[in-house]
C-alpha positions as CSV (number, residue, x, y, z in Angstrom):
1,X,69.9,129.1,21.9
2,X,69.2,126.1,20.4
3,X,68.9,122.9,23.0
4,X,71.9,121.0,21.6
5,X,74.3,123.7,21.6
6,X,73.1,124.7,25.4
7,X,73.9,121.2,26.4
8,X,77.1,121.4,24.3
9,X,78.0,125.0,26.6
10,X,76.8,122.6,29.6
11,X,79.3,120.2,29.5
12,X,82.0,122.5,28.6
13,X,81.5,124.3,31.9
14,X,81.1,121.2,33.9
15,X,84.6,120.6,32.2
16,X,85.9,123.7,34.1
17,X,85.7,125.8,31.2
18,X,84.2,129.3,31.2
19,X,80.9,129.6,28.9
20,X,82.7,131.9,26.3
21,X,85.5,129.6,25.9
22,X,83.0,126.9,25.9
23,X,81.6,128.5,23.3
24,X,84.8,129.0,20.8
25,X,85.6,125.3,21.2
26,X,84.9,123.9,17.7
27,X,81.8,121.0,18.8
28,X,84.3,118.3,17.6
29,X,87.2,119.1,19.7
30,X,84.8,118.4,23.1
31,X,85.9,115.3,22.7
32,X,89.5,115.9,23.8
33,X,89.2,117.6,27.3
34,X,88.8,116.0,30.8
35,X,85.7,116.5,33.2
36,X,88.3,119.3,35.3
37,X,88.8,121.0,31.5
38,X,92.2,119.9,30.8
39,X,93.5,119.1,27.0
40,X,93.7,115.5,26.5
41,X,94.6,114.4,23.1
42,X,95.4,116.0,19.9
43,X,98.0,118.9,21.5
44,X,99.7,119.4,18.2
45,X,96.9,121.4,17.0
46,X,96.6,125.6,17.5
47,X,95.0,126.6,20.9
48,X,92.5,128.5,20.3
49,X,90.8,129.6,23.6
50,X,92.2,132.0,26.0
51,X,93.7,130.1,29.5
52,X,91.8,130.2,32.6
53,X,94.6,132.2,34.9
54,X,97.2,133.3,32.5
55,X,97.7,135.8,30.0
56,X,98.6,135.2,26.3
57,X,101.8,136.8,25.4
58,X,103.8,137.1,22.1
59,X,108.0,137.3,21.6
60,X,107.9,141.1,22.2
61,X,106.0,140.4,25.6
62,X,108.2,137.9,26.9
63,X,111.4,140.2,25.8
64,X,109.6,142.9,27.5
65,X,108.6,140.7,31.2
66,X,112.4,139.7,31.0
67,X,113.7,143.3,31.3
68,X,111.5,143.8,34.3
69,X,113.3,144.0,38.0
70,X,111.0,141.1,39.1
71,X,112.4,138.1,36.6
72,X,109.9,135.6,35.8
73,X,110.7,131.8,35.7
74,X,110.5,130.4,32.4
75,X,109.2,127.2,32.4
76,X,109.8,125.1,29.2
77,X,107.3,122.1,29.7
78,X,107.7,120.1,26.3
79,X,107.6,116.7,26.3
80,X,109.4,113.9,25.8
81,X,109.6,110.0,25.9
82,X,109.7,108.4,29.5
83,X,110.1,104.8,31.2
84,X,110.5,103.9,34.9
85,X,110.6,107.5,35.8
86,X,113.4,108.2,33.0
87,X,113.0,110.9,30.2
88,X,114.2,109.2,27.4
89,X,115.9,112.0,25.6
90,X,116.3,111.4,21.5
91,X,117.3,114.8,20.6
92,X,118.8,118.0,22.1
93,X,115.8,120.2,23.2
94,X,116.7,123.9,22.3
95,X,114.9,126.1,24.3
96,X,115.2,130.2,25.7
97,X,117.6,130.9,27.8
98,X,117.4,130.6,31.9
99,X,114.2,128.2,31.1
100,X,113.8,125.1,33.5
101,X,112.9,122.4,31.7
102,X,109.9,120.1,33.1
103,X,109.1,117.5,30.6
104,X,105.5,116.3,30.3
105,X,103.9,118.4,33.2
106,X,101.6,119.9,30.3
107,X,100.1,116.4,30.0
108,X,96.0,117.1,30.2
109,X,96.3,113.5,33.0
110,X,99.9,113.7,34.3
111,X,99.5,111.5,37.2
112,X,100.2,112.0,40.9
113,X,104.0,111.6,40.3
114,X,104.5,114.5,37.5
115,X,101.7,116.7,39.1
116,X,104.1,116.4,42.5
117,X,107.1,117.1,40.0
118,X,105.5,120.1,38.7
119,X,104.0,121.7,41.7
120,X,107.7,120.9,43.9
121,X,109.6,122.2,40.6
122,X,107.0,125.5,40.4
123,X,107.7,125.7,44.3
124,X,111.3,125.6,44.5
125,X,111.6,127.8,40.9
126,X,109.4,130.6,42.7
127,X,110.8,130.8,45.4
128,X,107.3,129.7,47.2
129,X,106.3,133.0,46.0
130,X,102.6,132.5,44.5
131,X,102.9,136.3,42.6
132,X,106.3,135.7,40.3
133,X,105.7,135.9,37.1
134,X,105.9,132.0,35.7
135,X,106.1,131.8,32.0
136,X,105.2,128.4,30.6
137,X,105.8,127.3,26.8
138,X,106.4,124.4,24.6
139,X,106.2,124.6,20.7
140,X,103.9,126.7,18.7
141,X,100.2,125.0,18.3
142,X,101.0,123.2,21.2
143,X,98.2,122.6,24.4
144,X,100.6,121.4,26.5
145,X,101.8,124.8,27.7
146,X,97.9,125.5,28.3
147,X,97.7,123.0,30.6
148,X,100.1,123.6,32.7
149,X,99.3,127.5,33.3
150,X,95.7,126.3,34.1
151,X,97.1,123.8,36.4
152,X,99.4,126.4,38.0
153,X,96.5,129.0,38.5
154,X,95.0,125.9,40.4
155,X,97.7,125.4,42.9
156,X,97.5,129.7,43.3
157,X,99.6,131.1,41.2
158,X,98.6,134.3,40.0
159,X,101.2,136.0,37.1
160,X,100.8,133.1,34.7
161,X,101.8,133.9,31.5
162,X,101.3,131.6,28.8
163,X,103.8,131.6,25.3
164,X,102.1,129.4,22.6
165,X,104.4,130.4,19.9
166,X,107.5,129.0,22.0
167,X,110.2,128.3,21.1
168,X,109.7,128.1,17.6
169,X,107.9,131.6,18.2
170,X,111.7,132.4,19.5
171,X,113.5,131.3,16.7
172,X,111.6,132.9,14.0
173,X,112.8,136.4,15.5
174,X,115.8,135.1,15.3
175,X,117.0,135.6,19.2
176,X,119.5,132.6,21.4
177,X,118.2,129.3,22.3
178,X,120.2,126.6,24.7
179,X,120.2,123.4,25.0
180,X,118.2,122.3,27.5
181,X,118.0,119.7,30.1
182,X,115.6,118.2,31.9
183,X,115.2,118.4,35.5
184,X,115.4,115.2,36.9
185,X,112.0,113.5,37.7
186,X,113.2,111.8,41.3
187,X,112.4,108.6,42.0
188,X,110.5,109.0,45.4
189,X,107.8,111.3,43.6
């Protein structure tokens, strides 16, 4: 292996990312993860490494997790505008139904206050229960979602299941979306 593209797998794991994923990131896109291997800029663009924690699945996978006995929690983490604490909501969010909406937890540097948000929210949503099923989406070719299963196999969650088609992955097969709403983002976090 040639010394430049060791150092490139290198840096990639000291990013918290495994050597084969290290080694599918396109050497330009380095650039836009953390030291801990988080997504940090440019989300709008396809994921295209599998997530440390969670598995990958399609509409037909989700359809299929929701018939099971054990419900997951669906977790719709797409962002939105916020200042002083306030999502600042332009639009209605349409998203699958039964989701709880946490806006912005998917960010690659959330902060102390929307990592507490996330990790109370996942808590509460769980039931405390570290093996329910958690599905997490956004939008298709979107990293957000990425990042917050990552971040949820780091607090010990262990049936992460990541949607990257979303909700637009939803709506081209045609089945219900809500509006959603986000849960409030209180102001002693």
């Amino acid at each position: 292996m040639h010394l430049l593209a060791r150092l490139s797998v290198i840096t990639a794991l000291l990013a918290g990312l495994t050597a084969t994923a290290a080694a599918e990131i396109d050497p330009d896109d380095r650039l836009y993860f953390s030291w801990d291997g988080y997504r940090i800029a440019h989300y709008r663009s396809p994921p295209a490494i599998p997530v440390e924690g969670g598995t990958r699945v399609d509409t037909a996978g989700v359809r299929s997790l929701l018939e099971q006995p054990k419900k997951p929690v669906l977790v719709d983490v797409q962002p939105v505008g916020w200042q002083d604490g306030i999502f600042l909501i332009t639009k209605p969010r349409l998203h699958l139904p039964s989701s709880i909406w946490l806006p912005n937890v998917g960010l690659g540097e959330p902060g102390e206050r929307l990592e507490r948000y996330f990790s109370t929210q996942l808590e509460q949503a769980t039931g405390g229960d570290p093996l329910r099923p958690v599905i997490l989406y956004c939008t298709a070719d979107c990293w957000m979602s990425w990042n917050a299963v990552k971040r949820a196999h780091g607090w010990g969650y262990q049936n992460l299941y990541w949607y990257a088609e979303g909700t637009d992955g939803w709506r081209e097969a045609e089945l219900d979306l809500v509006t959603g709403t986000p849960v409030p983002l209180p102001a002693d976090y």
